[in-house]
C-alpha positions in Angstrom: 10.3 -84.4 -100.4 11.1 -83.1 -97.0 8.9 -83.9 -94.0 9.2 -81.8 -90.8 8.6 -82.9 -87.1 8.4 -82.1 -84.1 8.0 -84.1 -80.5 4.9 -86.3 -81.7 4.8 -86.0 -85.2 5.5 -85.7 -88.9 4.3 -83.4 -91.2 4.6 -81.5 -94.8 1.7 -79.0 -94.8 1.5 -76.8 -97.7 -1.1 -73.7 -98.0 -1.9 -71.0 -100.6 -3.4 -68.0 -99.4 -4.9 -65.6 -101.6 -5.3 -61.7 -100.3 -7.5 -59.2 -102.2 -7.3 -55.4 -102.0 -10.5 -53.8 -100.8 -12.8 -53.1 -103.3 -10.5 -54.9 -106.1 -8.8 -51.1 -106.0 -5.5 -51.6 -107.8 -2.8 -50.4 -105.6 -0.1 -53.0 -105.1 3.5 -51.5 -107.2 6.7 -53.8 -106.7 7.6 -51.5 -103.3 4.4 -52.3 -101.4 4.6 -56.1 -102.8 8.0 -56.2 -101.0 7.0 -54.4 -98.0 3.4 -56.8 -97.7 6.1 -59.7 -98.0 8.6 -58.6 -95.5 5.9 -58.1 -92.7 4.6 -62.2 -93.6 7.9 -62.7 -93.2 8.4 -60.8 -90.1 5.2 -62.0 -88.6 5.4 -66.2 -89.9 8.0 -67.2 -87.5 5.5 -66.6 -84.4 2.5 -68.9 -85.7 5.2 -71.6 -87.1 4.9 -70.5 -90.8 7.4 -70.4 -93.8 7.2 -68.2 -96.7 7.6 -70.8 -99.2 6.6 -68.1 -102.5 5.4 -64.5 -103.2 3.6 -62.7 -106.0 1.4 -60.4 -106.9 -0.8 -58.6 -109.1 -1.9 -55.1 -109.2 -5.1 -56.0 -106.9 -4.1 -59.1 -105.0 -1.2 -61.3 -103.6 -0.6 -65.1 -103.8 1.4 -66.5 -101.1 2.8 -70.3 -100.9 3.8 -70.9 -97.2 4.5 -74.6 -95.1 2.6 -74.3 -91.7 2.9 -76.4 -88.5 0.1 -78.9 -87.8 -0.6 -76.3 -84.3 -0.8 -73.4 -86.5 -3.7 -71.5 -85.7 -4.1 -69.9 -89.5 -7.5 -67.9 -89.2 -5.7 -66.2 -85.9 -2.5 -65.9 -88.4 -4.0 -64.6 -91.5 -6.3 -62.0 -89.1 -2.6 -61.2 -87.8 -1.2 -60.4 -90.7 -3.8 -58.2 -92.4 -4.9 -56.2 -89.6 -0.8 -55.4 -89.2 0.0 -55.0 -92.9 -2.9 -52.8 -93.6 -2.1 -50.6 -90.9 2.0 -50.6 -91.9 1.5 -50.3 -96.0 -0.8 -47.3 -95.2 1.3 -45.6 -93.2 3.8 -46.1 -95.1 2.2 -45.5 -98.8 0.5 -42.8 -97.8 -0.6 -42.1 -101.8 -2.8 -45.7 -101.0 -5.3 -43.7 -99.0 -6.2 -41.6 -101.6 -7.9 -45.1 -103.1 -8.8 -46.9 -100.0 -10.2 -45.5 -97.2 -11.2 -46.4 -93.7 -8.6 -48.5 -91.8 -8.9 -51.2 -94.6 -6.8 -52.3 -97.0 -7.4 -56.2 -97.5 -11.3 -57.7 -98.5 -12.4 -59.5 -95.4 -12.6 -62.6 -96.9 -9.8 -64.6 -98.4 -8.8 -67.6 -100.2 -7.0 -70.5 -98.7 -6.4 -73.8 -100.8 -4.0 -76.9 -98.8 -2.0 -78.2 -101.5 0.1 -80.9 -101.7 3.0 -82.4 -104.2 0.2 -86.1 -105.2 -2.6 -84.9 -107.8 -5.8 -85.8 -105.1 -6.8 -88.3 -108.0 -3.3 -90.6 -107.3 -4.5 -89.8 -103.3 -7.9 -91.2 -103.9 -6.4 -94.1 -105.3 -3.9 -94.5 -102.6 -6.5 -94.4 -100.1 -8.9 -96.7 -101.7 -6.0 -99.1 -102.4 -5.2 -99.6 -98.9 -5.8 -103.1 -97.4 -5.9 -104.9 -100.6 -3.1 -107.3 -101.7 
């Protein structure tokens, strides 16, 4: 395991973010799966994020990124769904004829931390501490 740090501190911080299409409308091929990924990965570096793993399904992307313990991640995610729905529509133009409006993503979203410990063996740690 590799920790990161910075001036004042040390950190491994581990997110997965879950995005669903509007209206569960099944849209995402391969091509707009790569192009959603290369627009994280275009727009990551800004907010102090890494783009750790990608996939998808037909209606929704899982994402595995490391994050910064400054990184704003509601002003990131907000970020990157207001660019990527603006870019995979202009670009895809036969996604409009399923979506409309200027959206693309749900407005809500999914985002679990996640760590390498099961949080039972961090419970333990935790409750462990100070005894001999």
């Amino acid at each position: 395991m590799e920790l990161e740090s910075n001036n004042h501190s040390v950190f491994l911080m581990h997110y997965h973010l879950v995005l669903v299409v509007k209206y569960r409308r099944r849209v995402i091929t391969a091509a707009v799966s790569d192009r959603a990924r290369e627009i994280f990965e275009y727009i990551a570096p800004t907010y102090g994020i890494t783009l750790e793993e990608w996939n998808h399904d037909v209606d929704h992307v899982h994402m595995l990124f490391r994050a910064q313990p400054k990184t704003e991640l509601s002003k990131f995610i907000c970020a990157y769904k207001s660019a990527s729905s603006r870019l995979l529509k202009k670009e895809f133009p036969e996604i409009r004829c399923k979506l409309w409006k200027e959206y693309f993503w749900s407005r809500s979203f999914c985002l679990l931390t996640t760590g390498r410990a099961p949080i039972d063996v961090i419970h333990r740690y935790i409750e462990s501490q100070g005894r001999k």
